[in-house]
C-alpha positions as CSV (number, residue, x, y, z in Angstrom):
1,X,15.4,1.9,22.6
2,X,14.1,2.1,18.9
3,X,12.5,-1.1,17.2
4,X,11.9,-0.1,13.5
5,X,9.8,-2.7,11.1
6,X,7.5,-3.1,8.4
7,X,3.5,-4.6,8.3
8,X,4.1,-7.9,7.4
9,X,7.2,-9.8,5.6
10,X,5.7,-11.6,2.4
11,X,5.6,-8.9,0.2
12,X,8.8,-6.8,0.9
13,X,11.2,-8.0,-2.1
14,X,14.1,-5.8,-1.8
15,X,14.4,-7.9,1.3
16,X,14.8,-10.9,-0.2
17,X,16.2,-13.4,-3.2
18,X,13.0,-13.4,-5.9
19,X,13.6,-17.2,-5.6
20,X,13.1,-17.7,-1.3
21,X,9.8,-19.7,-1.3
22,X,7.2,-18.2,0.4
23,X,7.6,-20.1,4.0
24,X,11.3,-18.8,3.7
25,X,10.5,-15.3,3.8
26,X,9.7,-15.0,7.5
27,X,13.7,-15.8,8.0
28,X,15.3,-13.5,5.6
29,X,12.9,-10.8,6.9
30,X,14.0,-11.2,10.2
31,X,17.5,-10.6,9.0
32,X,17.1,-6.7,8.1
33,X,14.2,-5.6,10.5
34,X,13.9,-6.8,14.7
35,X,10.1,-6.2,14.9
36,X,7.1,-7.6,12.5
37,X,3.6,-6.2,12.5
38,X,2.2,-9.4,12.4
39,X,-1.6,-8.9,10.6
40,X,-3.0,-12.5,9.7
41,X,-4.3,-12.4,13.0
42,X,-6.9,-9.5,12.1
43,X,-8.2,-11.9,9.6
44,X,-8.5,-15.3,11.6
45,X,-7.7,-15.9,15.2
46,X,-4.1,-18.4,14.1
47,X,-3.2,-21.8,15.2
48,X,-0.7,-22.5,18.4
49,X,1.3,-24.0,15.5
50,X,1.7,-21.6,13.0
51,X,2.4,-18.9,15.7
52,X,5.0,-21.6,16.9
53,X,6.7,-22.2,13.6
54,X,6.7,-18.0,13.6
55,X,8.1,-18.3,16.8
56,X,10.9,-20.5,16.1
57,X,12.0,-19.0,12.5
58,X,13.0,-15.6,13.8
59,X,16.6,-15.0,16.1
60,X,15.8,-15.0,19.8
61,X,15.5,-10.8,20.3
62,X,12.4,-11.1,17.1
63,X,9.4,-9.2,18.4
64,X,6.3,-9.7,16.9
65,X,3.5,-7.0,17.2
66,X,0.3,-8.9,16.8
67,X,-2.8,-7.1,15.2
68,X,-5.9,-8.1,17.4
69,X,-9.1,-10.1,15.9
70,X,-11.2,-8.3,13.7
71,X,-13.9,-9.5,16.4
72,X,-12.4,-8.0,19.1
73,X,-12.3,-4.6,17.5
74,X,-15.7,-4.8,15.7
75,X,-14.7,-4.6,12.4
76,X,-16.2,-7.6,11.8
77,X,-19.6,-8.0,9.8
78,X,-22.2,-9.9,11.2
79,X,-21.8,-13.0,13.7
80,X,-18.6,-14.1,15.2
81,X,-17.8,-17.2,14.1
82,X,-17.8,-18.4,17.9
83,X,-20.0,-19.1,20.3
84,X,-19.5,-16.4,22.9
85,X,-16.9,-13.6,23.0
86,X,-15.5,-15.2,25.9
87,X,-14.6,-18.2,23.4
88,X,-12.9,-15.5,20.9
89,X,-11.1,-13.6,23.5
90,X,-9.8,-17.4,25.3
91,X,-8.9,-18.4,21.7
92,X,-6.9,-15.3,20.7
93,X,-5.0,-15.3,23.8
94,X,-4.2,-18.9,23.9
95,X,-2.6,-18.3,20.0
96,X,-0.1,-15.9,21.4
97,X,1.5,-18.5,24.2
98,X,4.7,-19.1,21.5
99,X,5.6,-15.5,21.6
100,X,4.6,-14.9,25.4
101,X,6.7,-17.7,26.3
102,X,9.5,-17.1,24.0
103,X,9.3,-13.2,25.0
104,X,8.7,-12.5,21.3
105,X,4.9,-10.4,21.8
106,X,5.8,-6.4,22.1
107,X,2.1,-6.1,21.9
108,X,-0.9,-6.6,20.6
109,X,-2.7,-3.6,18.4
110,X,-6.2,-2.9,18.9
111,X,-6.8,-0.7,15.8
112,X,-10.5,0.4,16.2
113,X,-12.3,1.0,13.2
114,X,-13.2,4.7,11.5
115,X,-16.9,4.3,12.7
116,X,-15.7,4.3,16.6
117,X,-15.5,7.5,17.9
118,X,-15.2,8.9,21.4
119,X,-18.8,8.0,23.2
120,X,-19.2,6.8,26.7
121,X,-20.2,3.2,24.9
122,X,-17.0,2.8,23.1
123,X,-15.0,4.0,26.3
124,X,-16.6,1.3,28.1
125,X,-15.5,-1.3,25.1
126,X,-12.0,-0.8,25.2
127,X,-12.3,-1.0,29.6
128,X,-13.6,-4.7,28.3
129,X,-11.3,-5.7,25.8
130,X,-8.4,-4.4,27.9
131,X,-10.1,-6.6,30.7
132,X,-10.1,-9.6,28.5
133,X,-7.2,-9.7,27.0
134,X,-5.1,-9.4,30.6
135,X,-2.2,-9.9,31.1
136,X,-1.1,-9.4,27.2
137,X,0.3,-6.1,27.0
138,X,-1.9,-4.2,24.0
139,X,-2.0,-0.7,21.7
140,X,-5.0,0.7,20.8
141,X,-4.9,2.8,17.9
142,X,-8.0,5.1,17.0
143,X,-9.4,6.1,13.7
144,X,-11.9,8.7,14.3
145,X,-10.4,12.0,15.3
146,X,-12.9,12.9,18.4
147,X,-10.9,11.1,20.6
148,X,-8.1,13.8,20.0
149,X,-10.7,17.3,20.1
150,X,-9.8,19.5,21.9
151,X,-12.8,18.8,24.5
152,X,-11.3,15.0,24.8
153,X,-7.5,14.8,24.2
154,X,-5.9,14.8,27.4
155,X,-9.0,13.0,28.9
156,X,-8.5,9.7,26.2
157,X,-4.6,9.7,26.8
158,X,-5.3,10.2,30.7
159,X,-7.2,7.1,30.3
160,X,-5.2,4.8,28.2
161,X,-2.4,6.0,31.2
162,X,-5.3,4.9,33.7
163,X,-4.9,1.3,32.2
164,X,-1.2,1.1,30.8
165,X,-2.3,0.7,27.4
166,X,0.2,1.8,24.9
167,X,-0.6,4.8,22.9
168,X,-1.0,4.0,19.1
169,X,0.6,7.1,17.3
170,X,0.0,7.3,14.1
171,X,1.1,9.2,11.1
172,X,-1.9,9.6,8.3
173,X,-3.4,12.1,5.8
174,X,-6.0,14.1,7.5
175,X,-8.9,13.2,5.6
176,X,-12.3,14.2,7.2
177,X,-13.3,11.8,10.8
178,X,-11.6,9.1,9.8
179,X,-8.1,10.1,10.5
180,X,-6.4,10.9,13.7
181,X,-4.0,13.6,14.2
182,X,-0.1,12.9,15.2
183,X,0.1,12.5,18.7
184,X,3.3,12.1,20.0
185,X,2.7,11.3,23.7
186,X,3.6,8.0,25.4
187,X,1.1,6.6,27.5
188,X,3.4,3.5,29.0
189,X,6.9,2.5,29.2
190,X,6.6,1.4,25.1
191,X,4.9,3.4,22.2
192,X,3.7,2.9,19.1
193,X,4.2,4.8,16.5
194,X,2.7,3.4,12.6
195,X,3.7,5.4,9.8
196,X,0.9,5.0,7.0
197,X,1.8,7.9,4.4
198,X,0.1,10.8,3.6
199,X,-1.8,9.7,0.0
200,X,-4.8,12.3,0.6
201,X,-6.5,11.9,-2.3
202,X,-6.2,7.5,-1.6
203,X,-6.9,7.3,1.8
204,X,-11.0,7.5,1.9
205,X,-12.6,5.2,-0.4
206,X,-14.9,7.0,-3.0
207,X,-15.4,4.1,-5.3
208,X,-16.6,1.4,-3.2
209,X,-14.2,-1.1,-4.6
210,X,-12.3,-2.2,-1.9
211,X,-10.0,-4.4,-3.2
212,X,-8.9,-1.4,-5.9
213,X,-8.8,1.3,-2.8
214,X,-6.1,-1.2,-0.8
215,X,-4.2,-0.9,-3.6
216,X,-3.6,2.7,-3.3
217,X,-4.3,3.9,-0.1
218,X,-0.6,3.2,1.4
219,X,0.7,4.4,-1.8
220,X,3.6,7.2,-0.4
221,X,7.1,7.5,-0.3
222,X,8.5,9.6,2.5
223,X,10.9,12.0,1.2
224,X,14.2,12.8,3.2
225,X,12.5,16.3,4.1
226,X,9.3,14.3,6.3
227,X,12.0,11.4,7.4
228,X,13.9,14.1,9.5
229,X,10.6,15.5,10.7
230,X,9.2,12.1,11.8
231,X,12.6,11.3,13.6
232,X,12.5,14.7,16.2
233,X,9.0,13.1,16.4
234,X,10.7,9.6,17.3
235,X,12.9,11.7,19.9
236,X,10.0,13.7,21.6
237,X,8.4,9.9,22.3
238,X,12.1,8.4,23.6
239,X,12.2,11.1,26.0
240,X,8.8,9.5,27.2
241,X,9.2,6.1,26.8
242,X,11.7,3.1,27.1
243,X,10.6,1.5,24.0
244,X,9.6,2.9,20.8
245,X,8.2,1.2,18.3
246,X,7.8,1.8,14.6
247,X,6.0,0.3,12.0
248,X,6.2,1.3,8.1
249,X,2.6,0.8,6.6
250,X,3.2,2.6,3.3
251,X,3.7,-0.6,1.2
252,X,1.0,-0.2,-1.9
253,X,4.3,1.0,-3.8
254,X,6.7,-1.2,-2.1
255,X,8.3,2.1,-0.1
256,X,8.2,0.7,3.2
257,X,11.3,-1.3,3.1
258,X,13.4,1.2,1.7
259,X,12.1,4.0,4.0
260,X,12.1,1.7,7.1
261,X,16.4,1.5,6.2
262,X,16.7,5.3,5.3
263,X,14.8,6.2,8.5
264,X,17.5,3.3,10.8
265,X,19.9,5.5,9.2
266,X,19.1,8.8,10.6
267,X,19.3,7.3,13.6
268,X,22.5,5.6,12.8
269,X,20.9,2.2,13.8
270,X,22.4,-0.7,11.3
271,X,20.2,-3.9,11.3
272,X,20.9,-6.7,9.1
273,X,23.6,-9.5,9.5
274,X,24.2,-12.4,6.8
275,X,22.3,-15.5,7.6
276,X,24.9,-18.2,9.7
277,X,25.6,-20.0,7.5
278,X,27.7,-17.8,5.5
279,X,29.3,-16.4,8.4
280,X,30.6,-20.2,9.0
281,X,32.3,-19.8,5.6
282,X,34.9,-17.8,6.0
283,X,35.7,-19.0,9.7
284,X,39.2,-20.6,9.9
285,X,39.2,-24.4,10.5
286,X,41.0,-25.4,13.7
């Protein structure tokens, strides 16, 4: 089965009225898409509440892909703000309980940084995070491209296989270490597959303002030409897997939203229903 989505739902505005307040837009979102990359959690491990309101806004077949901890994937600078990593692992998994128990969590993404590239230490890292964050079913996505040479390809997907971790397949401009070739193999009985553009010239950050780079680094719209060539890609990984997932990350220009829909339709796949409440409108009275 195909799930497509978009990275996050607050800043998508084809998708809703400019006047839905800001706690709104979770629920008009989940009218046109069935799946969320959900990346707040990167930032700050969230509340049982908040992931509980999340839980309860979106129709009962939502899924929520949940972007692990900065912590956990070692992006983050300096101390954890916790006492042990035990405590930030326990704390993570303990903030995904409304979607587990709701049946809302397709996975969570480990998305390792540029800087972690295929080494017998790092190897050993994601054994320990996969480890910790049991039973949660998780992605890992790479960013350095040694873990697809030619001397380590079929040994890093053998072992994501090894551990049923999903295979993070990503679509990216190949810029120098930092980006990983497309992929498409399935490693499980789901896939990933996040579509971030190809903005060459935006995706490696030669100014050192980060903020500015952001900006522009998702900045692409995928023309119909790459569409059709990303879905035979989509039907090499559905001959592989149950589940594929699909995330649209190319949203510096606001394209995600309107590629996610053009890309459904390829597929002949029509999301979207009005909200209830208007389909109560026009039912008879008896």
């Amino acid at each position: 089965m195909i799930h497509i989505g978009l990275t996050g739902w607050g800043d998508h505005p084809s998708l809703y009225n400019e006047k839905t307040a800001a706690n709104k837009k979770l629920l008009d979102y989940s009218q046109h898409f069935p799946i969320v990359e959900l990346d707040s959690t990167f930032y700050a491990i969230q509340s049982e509440k908040m992931m509980r309101k999340w839980t309860d806004e979106t129709p009962a077949d939502f899924q929520f892909i949940v972007k692990a901890y900065q912590g956990i994937t070692g992006h983050q600078r300096g101390k954890i703000p916790y006492d042990s990593e035990e405590e930030m692992f326990s704390l993570f998994k303990l903030s995904m309980s409304a979607f587990v128990e709701a049946g809302k969590l397709a996975m969570v993404l480990v998305q390792f940084p540029p800087w972690f590239d295929c080494q017998k230490e790092n190897v050993e890292r994601i054994r320990f995070v996969h480890e910790q964050l049991q039973p949660l079913p998780i992605a890992v996505e790479f960013r350095h491209q040694s873990w697809y040479s030619p001397a380590y390809r079929e040994k890093t997907l053998e072992f994501l296989r090894g551990l049923n971790i999903i295979h993070g397949v990503c679509d990216e401009p190949q810029v120098g270490d930092g980006s990983v070739p497309l992929v498409p193999v399935a490693t499980d009985s789901k896939v990933l597959l996040r579509l971030h553009g190809r903005n060459d010239k935006g995706w490696v950050n030669t100014t050192g303002d980060s903020k500015a780079w952001r900006k522009v680094r998702y900045l692409y719209d995928y023309n119909e030409a790459e569409l059709e060539g990303l879905r035979k890609v989509v039907q090499t990984l559905e001959q592989q897997a149950q589940d594929v997932y699909i995330i649209f990350n190319n949203n510096s220009g606001q394209h995600a939203a309107k590629n996610a829909k053009q890309f459904a339709n390829l597929f002949n796949i029509e999301y979207g229903q009005p909200p209830t409440k208007q389909l109560d409108l026009f039912e008879e009275d008896h």
